[in-house]
Backbone as CSV, one residue per row, in Angstrom:
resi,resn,N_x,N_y,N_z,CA_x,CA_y,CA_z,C_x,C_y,C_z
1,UNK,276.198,-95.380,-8.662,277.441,-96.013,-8.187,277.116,-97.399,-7.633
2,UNK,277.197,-98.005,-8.388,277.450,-99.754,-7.898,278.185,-100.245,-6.824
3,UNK,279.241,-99.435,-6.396,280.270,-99.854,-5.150,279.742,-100.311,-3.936
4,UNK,278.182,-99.582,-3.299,278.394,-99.773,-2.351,277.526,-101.157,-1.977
5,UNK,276.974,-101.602,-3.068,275.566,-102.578,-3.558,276.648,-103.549,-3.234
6,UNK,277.539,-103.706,-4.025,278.774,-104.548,-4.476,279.784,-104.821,-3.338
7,UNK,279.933,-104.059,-2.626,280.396,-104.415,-1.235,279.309,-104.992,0.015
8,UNK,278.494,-104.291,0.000,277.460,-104.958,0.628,276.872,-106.114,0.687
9,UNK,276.637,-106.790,-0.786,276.232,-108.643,-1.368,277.757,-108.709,-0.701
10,UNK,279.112,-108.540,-1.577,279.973,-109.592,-0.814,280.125,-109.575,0.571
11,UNK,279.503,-108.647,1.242,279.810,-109.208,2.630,278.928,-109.515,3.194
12,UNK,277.487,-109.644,2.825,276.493,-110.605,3.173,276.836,-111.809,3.046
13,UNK,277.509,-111.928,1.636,278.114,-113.282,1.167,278.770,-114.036,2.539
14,UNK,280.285,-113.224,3.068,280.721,-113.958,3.117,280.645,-114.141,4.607
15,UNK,279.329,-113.292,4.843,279.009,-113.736,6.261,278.265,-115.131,6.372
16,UNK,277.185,-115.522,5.222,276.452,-116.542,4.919,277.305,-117.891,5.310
17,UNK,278.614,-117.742,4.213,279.568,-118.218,3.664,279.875,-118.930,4.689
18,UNK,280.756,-118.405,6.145,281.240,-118.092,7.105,280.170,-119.426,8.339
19,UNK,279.171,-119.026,7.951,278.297,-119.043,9.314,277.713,-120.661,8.784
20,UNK,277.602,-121.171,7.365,277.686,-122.399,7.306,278.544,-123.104,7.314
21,UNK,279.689,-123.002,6.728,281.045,-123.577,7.069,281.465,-124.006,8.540
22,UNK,280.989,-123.273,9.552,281.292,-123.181,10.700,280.313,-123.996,11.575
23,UNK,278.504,-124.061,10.415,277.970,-125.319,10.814,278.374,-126.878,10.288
24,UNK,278.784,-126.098,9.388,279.428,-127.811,8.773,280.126,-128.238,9.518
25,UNK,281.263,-127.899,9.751,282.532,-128.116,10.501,282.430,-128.427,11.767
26,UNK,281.281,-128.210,12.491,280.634,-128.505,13.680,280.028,-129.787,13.322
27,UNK,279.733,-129.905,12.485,278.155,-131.179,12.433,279.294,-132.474,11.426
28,UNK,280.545,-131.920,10.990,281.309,-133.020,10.665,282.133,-133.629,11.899
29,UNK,282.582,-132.800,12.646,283.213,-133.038,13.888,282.586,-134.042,14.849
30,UNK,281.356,-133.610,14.815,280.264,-134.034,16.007,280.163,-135.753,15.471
31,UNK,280.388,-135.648,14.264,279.891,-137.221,13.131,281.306,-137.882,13.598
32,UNK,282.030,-137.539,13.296,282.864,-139.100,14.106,283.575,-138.805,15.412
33,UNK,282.799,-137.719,16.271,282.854,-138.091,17.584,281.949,-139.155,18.007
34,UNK,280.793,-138.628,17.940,279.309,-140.206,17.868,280.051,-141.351,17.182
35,UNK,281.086,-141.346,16.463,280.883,-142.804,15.780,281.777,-143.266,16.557
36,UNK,282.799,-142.668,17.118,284.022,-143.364,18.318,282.954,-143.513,19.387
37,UNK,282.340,-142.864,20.068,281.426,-143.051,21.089,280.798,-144.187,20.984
38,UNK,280.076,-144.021,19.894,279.274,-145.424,19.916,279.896,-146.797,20.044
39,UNK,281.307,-146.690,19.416,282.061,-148.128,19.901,282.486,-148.341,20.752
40,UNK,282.577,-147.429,21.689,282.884,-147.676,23.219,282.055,-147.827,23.552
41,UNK,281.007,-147.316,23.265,279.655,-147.644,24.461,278.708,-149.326,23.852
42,UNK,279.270,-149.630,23.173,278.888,-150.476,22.068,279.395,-151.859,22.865
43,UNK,280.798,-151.509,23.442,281.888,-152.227,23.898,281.497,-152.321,25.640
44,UNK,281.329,-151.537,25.807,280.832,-151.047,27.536,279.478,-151.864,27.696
45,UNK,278.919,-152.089,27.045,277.499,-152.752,27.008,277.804,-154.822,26.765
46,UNK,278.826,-154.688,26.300,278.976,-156.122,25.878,279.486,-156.891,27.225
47,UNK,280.405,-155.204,27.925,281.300,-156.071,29.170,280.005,-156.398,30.249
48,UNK,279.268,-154.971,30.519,278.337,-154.950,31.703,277.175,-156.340,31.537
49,UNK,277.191,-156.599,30.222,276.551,-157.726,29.890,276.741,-159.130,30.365
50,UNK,278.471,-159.101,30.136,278.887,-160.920,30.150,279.711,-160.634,31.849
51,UNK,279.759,-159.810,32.597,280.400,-159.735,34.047,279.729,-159.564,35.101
52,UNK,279.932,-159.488,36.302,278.858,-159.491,36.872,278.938,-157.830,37.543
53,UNK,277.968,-157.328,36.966,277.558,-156.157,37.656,276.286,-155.741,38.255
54,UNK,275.862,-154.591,39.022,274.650,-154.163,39.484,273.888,-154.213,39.002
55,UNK,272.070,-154.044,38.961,271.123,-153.873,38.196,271.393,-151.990,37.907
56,UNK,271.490,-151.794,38.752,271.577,-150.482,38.593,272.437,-149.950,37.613
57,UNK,274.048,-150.570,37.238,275.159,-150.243,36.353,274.198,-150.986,35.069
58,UNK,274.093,-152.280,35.088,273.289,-152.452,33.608,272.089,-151.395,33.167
59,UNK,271.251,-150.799,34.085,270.514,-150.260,33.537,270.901,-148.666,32.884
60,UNK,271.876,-148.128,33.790,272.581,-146.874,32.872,273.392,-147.075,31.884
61,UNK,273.961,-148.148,31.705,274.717,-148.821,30.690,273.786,-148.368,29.451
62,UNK,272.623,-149.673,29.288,271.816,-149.613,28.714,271.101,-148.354,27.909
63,UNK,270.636,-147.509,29.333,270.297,-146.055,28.707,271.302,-145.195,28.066
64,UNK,272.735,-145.491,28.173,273.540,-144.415,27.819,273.594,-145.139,26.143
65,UNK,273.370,-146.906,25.869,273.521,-147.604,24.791,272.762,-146.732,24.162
66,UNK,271.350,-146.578,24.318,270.091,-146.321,23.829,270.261,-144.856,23.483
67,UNK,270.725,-143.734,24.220,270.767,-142.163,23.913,271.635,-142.076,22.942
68,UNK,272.792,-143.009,22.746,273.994,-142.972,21.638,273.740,-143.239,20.315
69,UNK,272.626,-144.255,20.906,272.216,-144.751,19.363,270.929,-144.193,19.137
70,UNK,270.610,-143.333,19.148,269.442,-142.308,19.222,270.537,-141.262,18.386
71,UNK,271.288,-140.628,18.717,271.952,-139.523,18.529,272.668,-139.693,17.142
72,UNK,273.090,-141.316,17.142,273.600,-142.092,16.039,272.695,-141.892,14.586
73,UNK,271.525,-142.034,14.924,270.947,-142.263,14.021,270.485,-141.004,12.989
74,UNK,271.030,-139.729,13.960,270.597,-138.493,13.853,271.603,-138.369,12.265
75,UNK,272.801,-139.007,12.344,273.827,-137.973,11.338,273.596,-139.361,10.224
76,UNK,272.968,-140.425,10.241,272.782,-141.621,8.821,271.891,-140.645,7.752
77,UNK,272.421,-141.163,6.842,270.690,-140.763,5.799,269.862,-141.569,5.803
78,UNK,268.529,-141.118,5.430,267.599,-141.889,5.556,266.863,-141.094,3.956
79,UNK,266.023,-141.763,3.655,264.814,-141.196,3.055,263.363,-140.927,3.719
80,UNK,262.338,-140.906,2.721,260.977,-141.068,3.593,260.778,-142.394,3.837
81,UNK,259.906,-142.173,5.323,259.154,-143.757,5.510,257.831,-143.223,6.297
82,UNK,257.003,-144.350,6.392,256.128,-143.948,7.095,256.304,-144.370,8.863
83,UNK,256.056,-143.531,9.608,256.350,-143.817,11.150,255.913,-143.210,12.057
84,UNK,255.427,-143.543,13.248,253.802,-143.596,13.968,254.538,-141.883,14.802
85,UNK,254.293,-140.646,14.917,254.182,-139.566,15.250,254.758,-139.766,16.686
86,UNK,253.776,-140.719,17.570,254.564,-141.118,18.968,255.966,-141.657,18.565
87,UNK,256.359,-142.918,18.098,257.545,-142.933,18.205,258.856,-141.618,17.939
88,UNK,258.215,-140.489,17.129,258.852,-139.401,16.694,259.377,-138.923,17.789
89,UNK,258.171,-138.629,18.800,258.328,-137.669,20.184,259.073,-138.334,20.765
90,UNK,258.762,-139.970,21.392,259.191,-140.384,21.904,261.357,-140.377,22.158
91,UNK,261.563,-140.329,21.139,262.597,-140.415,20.436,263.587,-138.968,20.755
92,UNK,262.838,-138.150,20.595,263.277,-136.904,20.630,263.300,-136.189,21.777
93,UNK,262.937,-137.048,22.979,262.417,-136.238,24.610,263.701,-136.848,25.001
94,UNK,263.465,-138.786,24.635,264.591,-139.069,25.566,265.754,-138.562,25.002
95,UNK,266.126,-137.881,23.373,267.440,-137.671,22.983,267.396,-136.479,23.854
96,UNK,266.641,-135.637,24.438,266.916,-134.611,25.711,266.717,-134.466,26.964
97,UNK,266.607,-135.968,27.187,265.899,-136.045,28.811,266.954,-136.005,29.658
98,UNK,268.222,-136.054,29.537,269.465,-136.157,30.354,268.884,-134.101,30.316
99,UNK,268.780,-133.567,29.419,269.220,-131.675,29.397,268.003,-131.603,30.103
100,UNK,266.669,-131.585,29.495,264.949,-131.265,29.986,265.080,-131.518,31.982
101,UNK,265.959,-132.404,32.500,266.276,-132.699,33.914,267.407,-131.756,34.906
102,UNK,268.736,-131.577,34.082,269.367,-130.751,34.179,268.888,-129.262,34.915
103,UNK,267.869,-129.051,33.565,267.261,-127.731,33.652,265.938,-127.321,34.671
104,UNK,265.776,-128.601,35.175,264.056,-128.589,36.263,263.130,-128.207,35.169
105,UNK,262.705,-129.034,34.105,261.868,-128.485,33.314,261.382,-130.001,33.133
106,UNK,259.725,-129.788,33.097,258.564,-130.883,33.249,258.116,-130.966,31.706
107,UNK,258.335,-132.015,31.369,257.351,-131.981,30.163,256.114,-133.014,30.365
108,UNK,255.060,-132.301,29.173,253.493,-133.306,29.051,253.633,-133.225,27.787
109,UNK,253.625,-134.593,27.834,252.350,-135.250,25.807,251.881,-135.956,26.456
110,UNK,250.632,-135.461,24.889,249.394,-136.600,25.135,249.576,-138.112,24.054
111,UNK,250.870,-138.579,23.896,250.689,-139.329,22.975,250.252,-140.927,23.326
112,UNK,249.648,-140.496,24.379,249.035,-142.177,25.165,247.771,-141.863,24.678
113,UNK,247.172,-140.841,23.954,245.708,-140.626,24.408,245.324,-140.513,22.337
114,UNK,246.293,-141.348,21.624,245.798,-141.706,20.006,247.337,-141.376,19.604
115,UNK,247.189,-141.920,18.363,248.733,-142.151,17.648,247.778,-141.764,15.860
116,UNK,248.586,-141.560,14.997,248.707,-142.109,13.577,250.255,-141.450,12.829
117,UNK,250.166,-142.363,11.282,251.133,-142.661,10.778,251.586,-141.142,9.864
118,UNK,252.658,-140.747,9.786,253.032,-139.998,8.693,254.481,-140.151,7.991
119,UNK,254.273,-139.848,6.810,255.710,-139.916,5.811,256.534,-138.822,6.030
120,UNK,257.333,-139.255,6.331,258.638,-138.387,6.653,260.052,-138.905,6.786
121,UNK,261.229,-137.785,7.078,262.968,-138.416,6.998,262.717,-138.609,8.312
122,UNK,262.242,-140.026,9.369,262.780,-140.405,10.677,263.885,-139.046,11.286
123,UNK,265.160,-138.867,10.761,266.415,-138.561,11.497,265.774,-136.856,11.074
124,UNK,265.363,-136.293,10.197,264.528,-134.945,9.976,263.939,-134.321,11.031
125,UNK,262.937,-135.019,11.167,261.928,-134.575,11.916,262.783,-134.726,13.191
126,UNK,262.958,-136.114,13.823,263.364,-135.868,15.016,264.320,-134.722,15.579
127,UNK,265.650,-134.540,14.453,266.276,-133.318,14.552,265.704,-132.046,14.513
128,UNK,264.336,-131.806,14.068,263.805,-130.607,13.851,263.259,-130.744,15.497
129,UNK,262.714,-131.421,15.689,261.889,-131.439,17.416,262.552,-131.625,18.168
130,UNK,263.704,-132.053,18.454,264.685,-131.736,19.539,264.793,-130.508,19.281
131,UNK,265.719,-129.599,17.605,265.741,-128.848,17.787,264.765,-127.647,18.424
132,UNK,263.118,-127.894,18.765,262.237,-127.300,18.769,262.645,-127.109,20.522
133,UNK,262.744,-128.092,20.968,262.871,-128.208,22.092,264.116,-127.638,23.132
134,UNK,264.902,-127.730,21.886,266.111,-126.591,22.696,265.712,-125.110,22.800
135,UNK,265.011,-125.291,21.994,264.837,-123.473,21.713,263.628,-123.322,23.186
136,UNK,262.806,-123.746,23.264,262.259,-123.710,24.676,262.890,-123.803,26.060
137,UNK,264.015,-125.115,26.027,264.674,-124.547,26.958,265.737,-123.327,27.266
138,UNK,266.090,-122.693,26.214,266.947,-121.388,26.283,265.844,-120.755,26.809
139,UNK,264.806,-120.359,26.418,263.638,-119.285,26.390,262.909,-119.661,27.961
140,UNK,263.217,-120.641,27.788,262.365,-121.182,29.446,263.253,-120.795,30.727
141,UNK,264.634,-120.737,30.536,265.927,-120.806,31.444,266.000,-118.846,31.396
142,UNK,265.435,-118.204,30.099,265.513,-117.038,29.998,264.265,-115.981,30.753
143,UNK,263.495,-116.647,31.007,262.188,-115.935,31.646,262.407,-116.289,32.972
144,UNK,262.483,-117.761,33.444,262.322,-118.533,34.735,264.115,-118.319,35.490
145,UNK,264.814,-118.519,34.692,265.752,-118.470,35.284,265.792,-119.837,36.096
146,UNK,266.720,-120.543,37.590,266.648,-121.389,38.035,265.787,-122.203,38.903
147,UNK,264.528,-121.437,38.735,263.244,-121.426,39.869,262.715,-122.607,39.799
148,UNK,262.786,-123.757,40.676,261.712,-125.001,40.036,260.751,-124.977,39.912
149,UNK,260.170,-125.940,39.450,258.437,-126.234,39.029,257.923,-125.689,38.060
150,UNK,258.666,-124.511,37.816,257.699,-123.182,36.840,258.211,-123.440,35.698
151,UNK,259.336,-124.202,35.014,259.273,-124.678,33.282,258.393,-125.780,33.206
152,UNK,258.038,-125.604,32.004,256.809,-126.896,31.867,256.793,-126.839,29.863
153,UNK,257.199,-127.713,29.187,256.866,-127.932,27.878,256.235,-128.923,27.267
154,UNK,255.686,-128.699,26.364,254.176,-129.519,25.984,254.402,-130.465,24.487
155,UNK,254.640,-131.723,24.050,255.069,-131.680,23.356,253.678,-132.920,22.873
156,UNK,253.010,-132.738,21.678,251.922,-133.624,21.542,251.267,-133.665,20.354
157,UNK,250.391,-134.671,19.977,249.864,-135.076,18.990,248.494,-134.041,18.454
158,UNK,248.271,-133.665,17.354,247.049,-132.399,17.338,246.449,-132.960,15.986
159,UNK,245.065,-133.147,15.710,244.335,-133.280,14.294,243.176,-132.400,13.987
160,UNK,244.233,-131.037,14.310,243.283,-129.699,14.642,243.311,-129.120,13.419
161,UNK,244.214,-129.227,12.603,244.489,-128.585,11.321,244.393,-129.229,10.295
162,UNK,243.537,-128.388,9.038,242.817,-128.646,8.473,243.448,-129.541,6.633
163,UNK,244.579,-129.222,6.782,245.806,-129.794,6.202,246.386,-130.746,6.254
164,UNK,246.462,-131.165,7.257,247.004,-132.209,7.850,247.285,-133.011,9.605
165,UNK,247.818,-134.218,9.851,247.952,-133.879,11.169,249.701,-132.988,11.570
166,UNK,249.753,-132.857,12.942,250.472,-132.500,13.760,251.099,-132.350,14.553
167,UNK,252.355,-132.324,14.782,253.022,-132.371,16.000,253.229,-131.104,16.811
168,UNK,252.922,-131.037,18.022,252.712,-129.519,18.426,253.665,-129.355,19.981
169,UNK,254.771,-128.247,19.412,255.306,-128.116,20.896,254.527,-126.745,21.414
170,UNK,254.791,-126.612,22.509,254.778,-125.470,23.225,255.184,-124.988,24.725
171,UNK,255.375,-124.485,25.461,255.922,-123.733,26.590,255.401,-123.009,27.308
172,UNK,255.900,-122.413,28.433,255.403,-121.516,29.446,256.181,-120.494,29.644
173,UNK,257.392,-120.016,28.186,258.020,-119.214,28.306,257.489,-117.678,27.836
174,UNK,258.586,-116.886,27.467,258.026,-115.438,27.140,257.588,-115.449,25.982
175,UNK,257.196,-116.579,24.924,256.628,-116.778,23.932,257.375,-115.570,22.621
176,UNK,256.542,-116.205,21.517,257.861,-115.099,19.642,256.828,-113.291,19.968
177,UNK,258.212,-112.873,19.873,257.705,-111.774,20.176,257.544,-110.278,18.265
178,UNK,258.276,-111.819,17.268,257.963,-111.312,16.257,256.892,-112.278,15.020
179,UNK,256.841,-111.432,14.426,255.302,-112.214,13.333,256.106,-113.614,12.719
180,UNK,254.972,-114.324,12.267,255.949,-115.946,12.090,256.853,-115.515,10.567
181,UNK,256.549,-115.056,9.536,257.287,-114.483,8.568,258.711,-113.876,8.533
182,UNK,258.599,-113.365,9.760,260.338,-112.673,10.210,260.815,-113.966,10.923
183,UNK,260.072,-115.129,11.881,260.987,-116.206,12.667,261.622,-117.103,11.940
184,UNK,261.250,-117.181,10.728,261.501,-118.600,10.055,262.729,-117.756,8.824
185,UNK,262.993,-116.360,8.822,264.401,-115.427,8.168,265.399,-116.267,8.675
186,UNK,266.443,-116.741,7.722,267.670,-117.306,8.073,268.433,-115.689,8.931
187,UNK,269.655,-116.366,9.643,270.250,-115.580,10.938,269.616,-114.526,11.290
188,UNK,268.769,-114.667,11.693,268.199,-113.637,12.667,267.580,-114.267,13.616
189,UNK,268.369,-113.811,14.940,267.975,-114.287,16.282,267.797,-113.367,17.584
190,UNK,267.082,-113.429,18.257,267.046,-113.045,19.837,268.059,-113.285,20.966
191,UNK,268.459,-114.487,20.235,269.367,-115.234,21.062,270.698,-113.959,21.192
192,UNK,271.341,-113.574,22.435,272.716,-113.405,21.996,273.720,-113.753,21.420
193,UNK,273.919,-115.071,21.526,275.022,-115.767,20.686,274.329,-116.876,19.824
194,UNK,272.474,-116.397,19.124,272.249,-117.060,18.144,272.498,-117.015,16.894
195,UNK,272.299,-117.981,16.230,273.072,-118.243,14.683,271.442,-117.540,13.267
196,UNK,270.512,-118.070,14.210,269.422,-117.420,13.657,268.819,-118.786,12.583
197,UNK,269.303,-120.011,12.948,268.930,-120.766,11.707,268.320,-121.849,12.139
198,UNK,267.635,-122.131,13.562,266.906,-122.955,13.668,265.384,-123.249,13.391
199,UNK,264.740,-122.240,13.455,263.558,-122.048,12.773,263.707,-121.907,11.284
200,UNK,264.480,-121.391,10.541,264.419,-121.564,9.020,264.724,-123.130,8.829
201,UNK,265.400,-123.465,9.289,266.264,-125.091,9.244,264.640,-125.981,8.927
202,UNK,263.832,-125.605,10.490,262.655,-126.523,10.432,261.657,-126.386,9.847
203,UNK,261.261,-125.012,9.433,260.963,-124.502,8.012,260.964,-125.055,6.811
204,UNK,262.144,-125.388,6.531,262.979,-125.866,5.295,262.512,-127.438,5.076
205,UNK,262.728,-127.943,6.136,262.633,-129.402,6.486,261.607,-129.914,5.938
206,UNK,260.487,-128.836,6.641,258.684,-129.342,6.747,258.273,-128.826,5.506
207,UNK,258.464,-127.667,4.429,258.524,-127.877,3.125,259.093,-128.889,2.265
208,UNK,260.294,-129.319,2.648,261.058,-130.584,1.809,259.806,-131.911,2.085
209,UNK,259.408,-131.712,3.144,258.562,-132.964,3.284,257.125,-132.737,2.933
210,UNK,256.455,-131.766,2.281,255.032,-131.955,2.061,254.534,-130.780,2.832
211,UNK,254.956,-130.374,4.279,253.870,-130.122,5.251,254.469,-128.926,5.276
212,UNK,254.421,-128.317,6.504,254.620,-126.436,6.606,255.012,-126.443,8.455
213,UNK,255.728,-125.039,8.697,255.919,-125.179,10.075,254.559,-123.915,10.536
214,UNK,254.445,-124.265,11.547,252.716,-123.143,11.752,253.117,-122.800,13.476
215,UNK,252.875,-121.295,13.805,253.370,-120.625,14.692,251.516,-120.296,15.045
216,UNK,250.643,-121.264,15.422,249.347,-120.968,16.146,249.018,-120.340,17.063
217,UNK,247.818,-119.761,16.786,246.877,-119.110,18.273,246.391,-120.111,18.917
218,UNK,246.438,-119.701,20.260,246.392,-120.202,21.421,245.094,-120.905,21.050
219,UNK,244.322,-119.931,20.869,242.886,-120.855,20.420,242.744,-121.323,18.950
220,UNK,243.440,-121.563,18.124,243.345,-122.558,17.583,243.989,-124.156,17.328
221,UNK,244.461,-124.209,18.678,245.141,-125.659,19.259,244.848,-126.360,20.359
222,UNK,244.595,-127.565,20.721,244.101,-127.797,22.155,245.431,-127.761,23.443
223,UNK,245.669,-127.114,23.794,246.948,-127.259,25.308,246.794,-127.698,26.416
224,UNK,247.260,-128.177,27.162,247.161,-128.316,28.522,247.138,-126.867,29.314
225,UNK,246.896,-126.483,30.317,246.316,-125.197,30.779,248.010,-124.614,31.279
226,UNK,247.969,-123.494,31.176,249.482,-122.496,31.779,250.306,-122.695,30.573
227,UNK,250.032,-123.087,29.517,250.803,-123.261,27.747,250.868,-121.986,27.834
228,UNK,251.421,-120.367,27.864,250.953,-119.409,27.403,251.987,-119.084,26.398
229,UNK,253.234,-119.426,25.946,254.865,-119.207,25.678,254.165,-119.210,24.007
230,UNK,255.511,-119.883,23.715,255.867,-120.124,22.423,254.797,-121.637,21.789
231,UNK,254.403,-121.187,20.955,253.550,-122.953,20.200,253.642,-122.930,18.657
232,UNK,254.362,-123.889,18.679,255.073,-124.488,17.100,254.331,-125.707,16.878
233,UNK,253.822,-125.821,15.732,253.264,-126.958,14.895,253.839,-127.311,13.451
234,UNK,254.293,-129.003,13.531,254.800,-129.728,12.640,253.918,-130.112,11.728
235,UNK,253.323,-129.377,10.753,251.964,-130.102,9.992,252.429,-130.788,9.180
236,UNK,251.951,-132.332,9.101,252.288,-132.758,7.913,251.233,-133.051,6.794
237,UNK,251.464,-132.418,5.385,250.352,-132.874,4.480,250.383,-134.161,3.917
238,UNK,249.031,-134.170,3.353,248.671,-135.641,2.604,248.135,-136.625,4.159
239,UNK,248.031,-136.479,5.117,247.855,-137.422,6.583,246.672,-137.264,6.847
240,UNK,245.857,-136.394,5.886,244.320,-136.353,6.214,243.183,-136.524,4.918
241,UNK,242.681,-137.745,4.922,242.159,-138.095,3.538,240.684,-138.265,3.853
């Protein structure tokens, strides 16, 4: 009996169906909210500019210019280019440093301590490492709860792997409590009200680009000490010749 096979695909279907539509529709929405935003803040920057205001009002001005057009740049297309790994991070802390503060959560990179270049989509990657980074703070807010001092995420440069180099987050949260093969399954999440598609998303990404996403042992990465959580690596291939 075929019936129940046949009911079952269509309603996998049209849960699939369902659950992207509903990202689309989110991520079209979000696209010309940023683009009205940006002309106000575009506009807000021109006034604080030519009037006379505080150092203090120009300088949040400024930063709010700078996070908009950070966020801006997230929904353009781009192709590959080549672009220095620090500017990646860089890029992607401050697009969360207003939330990473919010939350009493400390971050360390080492990207003062060596840089190099890799090919990649700029607006990709950075969206994949913010996204990396949200997922630590749910997980960090989920173990720690509101306690200060005790979130701490690690976000840094690694030429530990043998493939390529790396971008490596990690945490001090309750770390994947399933094998990396089941994390990177589209919708399936831990989360209560997760969608299950952020790890496949960055998955997806880091195959489209050459490289692979890598869920490492502790000892085979260098950390700063109390890392014990979750540690995700951005490998990119072809960056090691």
């Amino acid at each position: 009996e075929l019936s129940p096979y046949l009911n079952r695909i269509e309603a996998d279907f049209v849960l699939i169906r369902d659950r992207f539509l509903t990202s689309a529709s989110a991520g079209l929405s979000l696209s010309a909210v940023i683009h009205e935003v940006e002309k106000g803040v575009a506009e807000l920057a021109k006034v604080v500019k030519e009037e006379k205001t505080s150092p203090r009002v120009k300088e949040l001005a400024k930063h709010l210019a700078d996070l908009v057009e950070g966020f801006a740049a997230l929904i353009r297309r781009s192709g590959l280019s080549r672009e220095k790994a620090s500017s990646l991070i860089s890029q992607a802390i401050f697009n969360t440093e207003f939330r990473l503060k919010t939350h009493n959560i400390k971050f360390i990179t080492n990207i003062s301590q060596g840089d190099f270049e890799i090919k990649c989509s700029r607006r990709l990657t950075i969206s994949t490492l913010m996204n990396l980074l949200d997922n630590s703070i749910w997980w960090l807010d989920n173990k720690w709860g509101n306690v200060k001092g005790k979130k701490h995420i690690y976000i840094g440069l690694s030429k530990e792997f043998s493939d390529g180099y790396a971008i490596v987050v990690a945490d001090n949260g309750p770390g994947f409590l399933d094998p990396p093969e089941y994390l990177v399954e589209p919708f399936i999440s831990r989360k209560p009200d997760g969608m299950g598609l952020g790890l496949h998303l960055a998955d997806q990404v880091m195959k489209a680009q050459g490289g692979r996403l890598v869920f490492p042992e502790f000892k085979d990465v260098s950390l700063p000490k109390d890392f014990d959580g979750a540690v995700v690596a951005l490998v990119f291939g072809g960056t090691k010749k």
